[in-house]
N, C-alpha and C positions, 0 to 999 in steps of 0.2 A: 504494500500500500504506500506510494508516495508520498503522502500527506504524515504519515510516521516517522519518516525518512527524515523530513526535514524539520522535527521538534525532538528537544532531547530537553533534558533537566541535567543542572551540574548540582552537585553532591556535594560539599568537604567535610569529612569527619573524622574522627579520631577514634583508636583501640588502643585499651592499655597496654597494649606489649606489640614491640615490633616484630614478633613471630607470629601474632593474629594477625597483624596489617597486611606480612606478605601472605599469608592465607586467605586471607578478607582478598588484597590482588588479584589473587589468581581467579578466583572464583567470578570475580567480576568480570576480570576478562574473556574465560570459559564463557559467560554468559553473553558477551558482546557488548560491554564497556567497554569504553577508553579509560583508562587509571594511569595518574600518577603519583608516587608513594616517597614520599618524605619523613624518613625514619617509622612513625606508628599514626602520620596524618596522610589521608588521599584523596583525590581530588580525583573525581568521578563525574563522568559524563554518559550518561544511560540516553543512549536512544529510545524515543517513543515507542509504544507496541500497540496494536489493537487492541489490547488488555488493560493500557492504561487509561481508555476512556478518553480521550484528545478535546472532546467537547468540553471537558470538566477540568481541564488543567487551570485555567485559571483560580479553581476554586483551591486548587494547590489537590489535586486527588494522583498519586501518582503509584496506582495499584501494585502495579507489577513490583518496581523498585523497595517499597517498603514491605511485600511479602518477600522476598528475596531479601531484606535487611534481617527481617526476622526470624525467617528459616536459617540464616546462617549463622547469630547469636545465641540464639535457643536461649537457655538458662544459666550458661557459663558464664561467670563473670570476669573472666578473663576476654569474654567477645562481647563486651559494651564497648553501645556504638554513641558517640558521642557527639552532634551533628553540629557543625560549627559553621559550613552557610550554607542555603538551597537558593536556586531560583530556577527560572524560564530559560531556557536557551534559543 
């Protein structure tokens, strides 16, 4: 879908250990982010999906991205995510 293509959402946040961060990397980019990772902070550019609901972005709804935030934290508190900016891309 083109219209996906060309809306993404930047990301920056933090993990307390820089062995989650490169974990956190990898997985981001498996998924088809752009990441780049500055010690335990990264800065994350998620392309749009049909999942994220494109109509609703403005209201800041970015499905996809925060179920992928959450599946990859679980309960470990070694993988809090600690979100330090968001916007529109």
């Amino acid at each position: 879908m083109p219209a996906a293509a060309a809306r993404a959402y930047l990301v920056r946040v933090a993990v307390p250990l820089r062995r989650e961060a490169a974990s956190l990397e990898r997985a981001l980019v498996a998924a088809g982010a752009e990441v780049e990772r500055d010690g335990a902070v990264l800065t994350v550019v998620w392309p749009a999906s049909e999942a994220d609901e494109l109509e609703r972005w403005e209201e800041y709804t970015f499905t996809e991205l925060v179920f992928f935030l959450r599946a990859w934290a679980g309960t470990d508190p070694r993988r809090r995510i600690d979100v330090l900016e968001e916007r529109l891309l």
